[in-house]
C-alpha angles and dihedrals in degrees: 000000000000101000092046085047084058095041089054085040090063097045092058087049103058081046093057101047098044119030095071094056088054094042086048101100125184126251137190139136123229125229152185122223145194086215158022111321108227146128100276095039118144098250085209094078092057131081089240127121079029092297111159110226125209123206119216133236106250104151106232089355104069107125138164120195130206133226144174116217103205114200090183149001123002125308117204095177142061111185114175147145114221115201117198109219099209119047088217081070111069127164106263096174154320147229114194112215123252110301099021125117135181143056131317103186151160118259104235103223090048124033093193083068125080124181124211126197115168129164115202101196097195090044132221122254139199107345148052114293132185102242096188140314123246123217119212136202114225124215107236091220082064108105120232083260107051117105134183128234112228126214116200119189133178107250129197115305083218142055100215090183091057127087114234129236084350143148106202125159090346098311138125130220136186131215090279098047096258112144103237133173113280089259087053086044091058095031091062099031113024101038101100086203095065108141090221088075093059091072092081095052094085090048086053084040090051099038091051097044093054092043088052082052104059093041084057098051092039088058095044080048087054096047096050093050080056102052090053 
């Protein structure tokens, strides 16, 4: 009775200590700004909580940057659809902060509408992070004065049409179907040492741990119909 007692005993315990860090999924909110993302920055100039956020006329300067505010675990990817508000504002380009990879580009039916779809392989935690910076013509018709309202949506996680972990036509592809640079490509799919891989230790530790459980109840099962 004793040793069936430990063997049950083991088994609440991988549970325990498992189950809540795979049950422990990531959350974060994406997010477009008039200005610098960091720590200390003023929420009110985000389109987060449902702000609208009005970009400013600055010539060749005109910029909106993107950010991704994370409330828990670790977020590898930032998939949006960004929607100018004023057609005297257009994307003109884009830089994607350190550890992003991926495209930022114009849809090709409506110029007012830019898709992002970055991938970060080491991933960001807790926080608010600058995510990349887009760059905007400005008619020269548009007045000093005239802004331009931003729209920022979350976009699919995937690209379905894409092919994954893939080099195809001379194209390479990370694990979301983005097509990346051939060192991103290695970085994210051939380093052995991605982080993305880690996600299915605590599934093999908990499946062990519960197969090691019932052999051993199973043995202490057989002793004791022996010992009868």
């Amino acid at each position: 009775m004793k040793k069936k007692s430990l063997v049950l005993s083991i088994i609440m315990l991988l549970c325990v200590a498992f189950c809540p860090a795979v049950a422990n999924a990531a959350s974060g909110t994406v997010f477009g700004s008039s200005v610098t993302v960091s720590d200390s920055m003023d929420l009110s100039n985000t389109t987060l909580n449902g702000n609208r956020v009005s970009i400013a006329n600055n010539g060749t300067n005109t910029v909106i940057y993107l950010g991704l505010q994370v409330s828990s675990g670790t977020i590898t990817q930032y998939n949006a659809t960004l929607k100018l508000g004023n057609s005297n504002f257009t994307f003109r380009s884009s830089t994607r902060s350190s550890g992003w990879s991926g495209t930022i580009t114009q849809d090709e039916a409506d110029p007012s509408i830019v898709h992002v779809s970055l991938t970060n392989a080491s991933g960001v935690t807790t926080g608010l992070h600058q995510v990349a910076t887009i760059r905007l013509n400005v008619n020269e018709s548009a007045s000093s004065t005239e802004t331009c309202q931003i729209d920022l949506e979350v976009a699919s996680t995937t690209n379905p049409e894409n092919p994954t972990c893939e080099i195809v036509d001379g194209k390479y592809y990370d694990d979301n179907g983005v097509e990346v640079t051939k060192e991103e490509y290695e970085e994210i799919c051939l380093n052995p040492e991605n982080p993305q891989t880690g996600s299915f230790l605590p599934y093999a530790v908990i499946i062990g741990g519960i197969v090691v459980a019932i052999g051993l109840y199973m043995f202490t099962k057989k002793n004791k119909i022996y010992h009868i």
